[in-house]
DRENPA-3360 file (N, C-alpha, C; in nm, 2 decimals, always signed):
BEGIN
1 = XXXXXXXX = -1.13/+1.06/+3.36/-1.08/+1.18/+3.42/-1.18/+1.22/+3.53 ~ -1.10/+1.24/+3.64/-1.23/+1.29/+3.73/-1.19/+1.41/+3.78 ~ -1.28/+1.55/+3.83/-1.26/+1.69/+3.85/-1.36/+1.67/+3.97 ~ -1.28/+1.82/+4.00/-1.34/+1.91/+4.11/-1.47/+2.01/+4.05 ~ -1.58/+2.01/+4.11/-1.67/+2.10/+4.07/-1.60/+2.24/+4.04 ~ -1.51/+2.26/+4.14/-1.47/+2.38/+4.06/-1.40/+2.43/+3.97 ~ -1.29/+2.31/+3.89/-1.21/+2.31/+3.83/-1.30/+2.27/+3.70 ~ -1.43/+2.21/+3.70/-1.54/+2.22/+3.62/-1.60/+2.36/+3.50;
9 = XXXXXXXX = -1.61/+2.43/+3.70/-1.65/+2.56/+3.64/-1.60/+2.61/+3.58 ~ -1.49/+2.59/+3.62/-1.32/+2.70/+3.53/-1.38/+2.69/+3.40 ~ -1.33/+2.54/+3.36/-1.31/+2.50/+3.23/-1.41/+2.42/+3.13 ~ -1.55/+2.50/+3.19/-1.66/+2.42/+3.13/-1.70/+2.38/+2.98 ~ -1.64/+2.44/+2.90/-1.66/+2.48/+2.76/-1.60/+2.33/+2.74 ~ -1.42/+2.36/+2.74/-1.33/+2.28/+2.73/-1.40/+2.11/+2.76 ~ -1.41/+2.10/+2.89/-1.43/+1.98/+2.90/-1.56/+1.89/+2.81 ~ -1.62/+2.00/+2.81/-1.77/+1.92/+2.73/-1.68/+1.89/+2.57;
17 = XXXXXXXX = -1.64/+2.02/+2.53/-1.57/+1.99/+2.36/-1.51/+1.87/+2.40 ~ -1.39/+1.81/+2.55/-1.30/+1.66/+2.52/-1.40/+1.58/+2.53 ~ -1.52/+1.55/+2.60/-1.60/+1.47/+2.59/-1.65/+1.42/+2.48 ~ -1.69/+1.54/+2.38/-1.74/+1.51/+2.25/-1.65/+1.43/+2.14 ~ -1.53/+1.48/+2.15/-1.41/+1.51/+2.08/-1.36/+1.38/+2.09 ~ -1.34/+1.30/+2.25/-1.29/+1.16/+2.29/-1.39/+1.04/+2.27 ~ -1.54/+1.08/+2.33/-1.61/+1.01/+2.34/-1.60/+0.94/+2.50 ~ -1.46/+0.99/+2.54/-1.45/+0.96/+2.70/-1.52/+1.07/+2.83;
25 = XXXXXXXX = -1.55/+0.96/+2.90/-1.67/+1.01/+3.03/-1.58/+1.11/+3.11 ~ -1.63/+1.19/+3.16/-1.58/+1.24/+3.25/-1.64/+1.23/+3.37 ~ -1.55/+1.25/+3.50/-1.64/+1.24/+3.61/-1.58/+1.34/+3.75 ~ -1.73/+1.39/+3.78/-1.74/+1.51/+3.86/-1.74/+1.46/+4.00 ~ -1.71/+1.47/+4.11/-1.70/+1.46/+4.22/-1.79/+1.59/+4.31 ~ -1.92/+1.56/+4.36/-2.04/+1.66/+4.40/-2.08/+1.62/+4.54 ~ -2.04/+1.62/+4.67/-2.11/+1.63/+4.77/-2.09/+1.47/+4.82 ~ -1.99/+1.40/+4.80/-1.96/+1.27/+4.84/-2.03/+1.17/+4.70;
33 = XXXXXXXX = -2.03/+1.23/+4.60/-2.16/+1.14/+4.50/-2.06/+1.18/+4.36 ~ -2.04/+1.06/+4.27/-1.98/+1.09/+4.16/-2.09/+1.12/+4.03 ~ -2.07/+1.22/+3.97/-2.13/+1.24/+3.87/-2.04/+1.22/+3.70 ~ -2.13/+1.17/+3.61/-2.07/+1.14/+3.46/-2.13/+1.29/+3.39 ~ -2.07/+1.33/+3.29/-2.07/+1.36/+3.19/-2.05/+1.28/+3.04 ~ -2.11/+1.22/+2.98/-2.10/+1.12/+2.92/-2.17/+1.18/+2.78 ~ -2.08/+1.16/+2.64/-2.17/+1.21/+2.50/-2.23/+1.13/+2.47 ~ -2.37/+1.16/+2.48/-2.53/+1.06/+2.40/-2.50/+1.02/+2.28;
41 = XXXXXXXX = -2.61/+0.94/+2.23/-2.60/+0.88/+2.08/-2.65/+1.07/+2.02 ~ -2.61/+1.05/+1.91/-2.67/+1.15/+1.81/-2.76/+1.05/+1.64 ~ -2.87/+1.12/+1.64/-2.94/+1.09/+1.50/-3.07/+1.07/+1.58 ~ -3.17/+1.06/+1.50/-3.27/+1.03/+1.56/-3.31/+0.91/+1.68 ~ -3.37/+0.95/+1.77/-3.41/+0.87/+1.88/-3.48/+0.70/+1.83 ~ -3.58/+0.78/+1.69/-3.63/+0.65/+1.63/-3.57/+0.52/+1.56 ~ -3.38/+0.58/+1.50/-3.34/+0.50/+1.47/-3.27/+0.35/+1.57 ~ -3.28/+0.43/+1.71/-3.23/+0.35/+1.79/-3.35/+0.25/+1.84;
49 = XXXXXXXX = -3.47/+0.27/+1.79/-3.59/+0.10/+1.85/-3.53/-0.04/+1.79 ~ -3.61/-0.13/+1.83/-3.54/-0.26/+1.81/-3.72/-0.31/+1.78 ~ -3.70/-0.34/+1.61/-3.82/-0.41/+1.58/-3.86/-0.52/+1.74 ~ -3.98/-0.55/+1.75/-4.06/-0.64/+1.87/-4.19/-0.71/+1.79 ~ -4.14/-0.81/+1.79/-4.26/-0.93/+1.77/-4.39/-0.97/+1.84 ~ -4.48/-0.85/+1.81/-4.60/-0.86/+1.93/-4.70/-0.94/+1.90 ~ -4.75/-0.92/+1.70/-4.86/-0.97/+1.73/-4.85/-1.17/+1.72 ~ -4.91/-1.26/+1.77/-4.89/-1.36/+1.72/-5.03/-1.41/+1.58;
57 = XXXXXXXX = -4.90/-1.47/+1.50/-5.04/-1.52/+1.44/-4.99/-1.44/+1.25 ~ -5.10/-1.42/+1.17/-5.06/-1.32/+1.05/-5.16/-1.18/+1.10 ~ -5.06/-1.08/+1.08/-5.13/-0.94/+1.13/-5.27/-0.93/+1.05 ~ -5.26/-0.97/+0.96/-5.33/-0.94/+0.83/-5.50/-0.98/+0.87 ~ -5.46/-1.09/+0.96/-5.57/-1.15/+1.01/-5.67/-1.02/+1.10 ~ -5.61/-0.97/+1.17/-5.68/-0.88/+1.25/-5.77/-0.75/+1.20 ~ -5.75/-0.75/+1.08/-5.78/-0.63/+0.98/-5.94/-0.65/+0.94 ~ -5.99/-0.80/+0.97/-6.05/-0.85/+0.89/-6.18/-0.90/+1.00;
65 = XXXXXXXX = -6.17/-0.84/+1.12/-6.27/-0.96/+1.27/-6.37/-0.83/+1.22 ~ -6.48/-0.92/+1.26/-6.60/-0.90/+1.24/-6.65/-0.88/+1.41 ~ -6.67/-0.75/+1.47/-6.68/-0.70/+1.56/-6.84/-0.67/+1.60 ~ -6.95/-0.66/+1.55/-7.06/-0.68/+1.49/-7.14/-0.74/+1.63 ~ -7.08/-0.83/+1.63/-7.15/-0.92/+1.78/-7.12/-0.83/+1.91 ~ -7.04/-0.76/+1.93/-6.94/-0.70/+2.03/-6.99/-0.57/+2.04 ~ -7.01/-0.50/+1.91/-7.08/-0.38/+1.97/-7.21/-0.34/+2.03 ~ -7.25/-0.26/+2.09/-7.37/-0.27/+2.16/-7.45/-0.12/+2.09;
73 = XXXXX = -7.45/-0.07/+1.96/-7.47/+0.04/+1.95/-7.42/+0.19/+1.98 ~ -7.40/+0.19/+2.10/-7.33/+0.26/+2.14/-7.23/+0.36/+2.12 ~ -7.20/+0.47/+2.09/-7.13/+0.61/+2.02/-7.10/+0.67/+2.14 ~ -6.96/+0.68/+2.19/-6.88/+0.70/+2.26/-6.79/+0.82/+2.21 ~ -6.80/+0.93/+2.21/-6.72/+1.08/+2.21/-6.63/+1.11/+2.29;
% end
């Protein structure tokens, strides 16, 4: 569905409830440029990550480096 900014205004309520309601986009016509109205995911933001395979190797291993050589004394605040 596409609207006039002002036919927007009219019926602002309305349209956001069919958005939600349909899950269909709606689209605004603004200054020669189309605009969406579109309903987001809902639930938390964290459920939507995608596990990522960063470290290579066993993680387990990194828990365990002997850093000793590397430090220079040094106390950094």
């Amino acid at each position: 569905m596409r609207l006039s900014t002002e036919k927007l205004k009219e019926d602002l309520g309305q349209v956001l409830d069919e958005v939600l309601e349909t899950g269909i986009p709606v689209e605004i016509e603004r200054k020669g440029h189309i605009l969406k109205i579109v309903a987001g995911p809902t639930g938390n933001k964290l459920d939507n990550l995608e596990p990522h395979d960063v470290i290579v190797g066993d993680p387990e291993s990194i828990v365990y480096i002997d850093w000793s050589k590397e430090w220079n004394g040094e106390v950094v605040l």
